[in-house]
N, C-alpha and C positions, 0 to 999 in steps of 0.2 A: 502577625501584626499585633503590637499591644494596643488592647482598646483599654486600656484604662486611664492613658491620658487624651482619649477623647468621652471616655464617658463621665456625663455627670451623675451622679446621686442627690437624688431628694430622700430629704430622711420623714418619713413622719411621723403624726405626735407622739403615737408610740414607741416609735425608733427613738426619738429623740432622749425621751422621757427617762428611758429605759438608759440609756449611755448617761444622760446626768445621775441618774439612781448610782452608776455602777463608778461613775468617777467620786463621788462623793465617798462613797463605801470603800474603796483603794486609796483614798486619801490624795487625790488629784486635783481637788479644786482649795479655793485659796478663800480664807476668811478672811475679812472685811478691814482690818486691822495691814493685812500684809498687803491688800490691793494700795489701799492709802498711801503706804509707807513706800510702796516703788510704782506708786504711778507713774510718775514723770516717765520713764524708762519703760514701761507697760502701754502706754497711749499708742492707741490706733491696731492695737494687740487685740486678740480675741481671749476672753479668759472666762474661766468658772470661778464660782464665789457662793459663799456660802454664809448667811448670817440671819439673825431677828428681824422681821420685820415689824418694825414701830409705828409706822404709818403707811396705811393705801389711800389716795386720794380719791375721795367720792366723789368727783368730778369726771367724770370718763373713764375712771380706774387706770390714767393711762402714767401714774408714777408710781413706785413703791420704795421704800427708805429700809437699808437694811442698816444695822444699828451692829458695832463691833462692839470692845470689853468696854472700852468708855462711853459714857454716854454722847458726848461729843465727835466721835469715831462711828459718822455714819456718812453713807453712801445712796445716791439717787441711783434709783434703777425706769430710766425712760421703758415703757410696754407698749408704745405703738408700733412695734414690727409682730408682737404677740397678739394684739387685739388686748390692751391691757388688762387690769389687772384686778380680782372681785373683792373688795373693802373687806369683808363681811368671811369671807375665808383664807386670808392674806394677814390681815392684823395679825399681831401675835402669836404669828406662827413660825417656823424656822425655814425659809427658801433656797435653795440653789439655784442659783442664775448662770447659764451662759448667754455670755453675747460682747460689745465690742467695746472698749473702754474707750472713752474720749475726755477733750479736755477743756474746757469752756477759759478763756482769758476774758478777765473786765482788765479793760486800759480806760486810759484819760479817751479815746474815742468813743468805746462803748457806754463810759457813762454823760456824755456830753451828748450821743443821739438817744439816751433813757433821761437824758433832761429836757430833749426838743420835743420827744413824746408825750411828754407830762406835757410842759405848755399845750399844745398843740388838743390835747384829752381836758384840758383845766378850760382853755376857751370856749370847747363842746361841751363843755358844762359836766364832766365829768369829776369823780372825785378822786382821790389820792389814792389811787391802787397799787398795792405795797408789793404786787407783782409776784406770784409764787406764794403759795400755802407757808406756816407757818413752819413746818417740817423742812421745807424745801431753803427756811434761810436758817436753821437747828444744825442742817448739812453742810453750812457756809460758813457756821463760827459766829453765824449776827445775830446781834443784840436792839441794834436801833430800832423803834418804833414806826419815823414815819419815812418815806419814800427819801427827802430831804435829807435825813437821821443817814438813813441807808448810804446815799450817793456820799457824804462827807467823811462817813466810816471807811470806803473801800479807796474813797481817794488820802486818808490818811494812812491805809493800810499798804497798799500802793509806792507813797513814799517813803515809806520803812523799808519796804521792801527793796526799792530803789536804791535806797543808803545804803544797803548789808549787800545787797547782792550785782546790783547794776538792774537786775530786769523791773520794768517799768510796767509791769503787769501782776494780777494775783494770779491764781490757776485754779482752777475746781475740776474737779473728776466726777463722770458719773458713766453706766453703764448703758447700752441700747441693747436692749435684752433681743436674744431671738429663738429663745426654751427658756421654760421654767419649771419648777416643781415644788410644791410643798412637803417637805419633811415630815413623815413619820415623827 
């Protein structure tokens, strides 16, 4: 009988740890620059990556921004399937990530129920939340200041987008990590 296609494996942390250690050092995982560059074609893939991290959100630890050759050439790494991620020993350090790339589209939908929201937060008397750390729109290519700035920006990006290519959507890529390790 083969049991190996009914057994499962749990790896853990150490296991884990240990196979990112050995794929990085074999040259197996992918910097941050090539994740980008063939995302579209990598989405919903399981991949390793390796790059800077320029920012951990001290808000729950639960994003971190690995940062490729450009400065503009960076990447969201979602940590809530890790228990996110420690500010404070994550900055400025060089990580390898496994876990599962995904692809977020803003259309004319998405930002029309993030304009129903706003009203909706502005009537509760709340104020203009520009939604995401300032890293998390550094990963997105934005520039605009307010919420307003933002939704006019992605809807004139959008229809650029639209003229050159047909699709009526942007794309963003980011990671759901499920191992990490800090680099030596």
């Amino acid at each position: 009988m083969d049991t190996t296609s009914t057994a499962t494996a749990t790896l853990t942390a150490t296991d884990a740890s240990e196979l990112l250690i050995s794929a990085y050092t074999d040259g197996h995982t992918l910097d941050v620059d090539t994740v980008l560059r063939n995302a579209e074609a990598s989405t919903g893939t399981e991949i390793s990556v390796h790059g800077l991290c320029t920012h951990a959100c001290r808000h729950a630890g639960r994003k971190v921004f690995l940062k490729g050759s450009e400065r503009r050439q960076v990447i969201r790494i979602d940590g809530s399937e890790v228990g996110g991620f420690d500010h404070e020993k994550c900055t400025g350090k060089k990580l390898c990530v496994r876990g599962m790339l995904k692809e977020q589209r803003i259309d004319e939908t998405f930002l029309q129920k993030w304009e129903e929201r706003l009203r909706e937060r502005r009537g509760q008397g709340h104020n203009d939340p520009l939604g995401g750390c300032s890293a998390d729109r550094q990963s997105r290519g934005e520039t605009a200041i307010t919420v307003e700035d933002r939704i006019a920006a992605f809807r004139q990006k959008i229809a650029q987008r639209t003229a050159e290519s047909g699709k009526a959507y942007l794309s963003f890529y980011h990671i759901v990590a499920q191992d990490y390790i800090i680099l030596p």
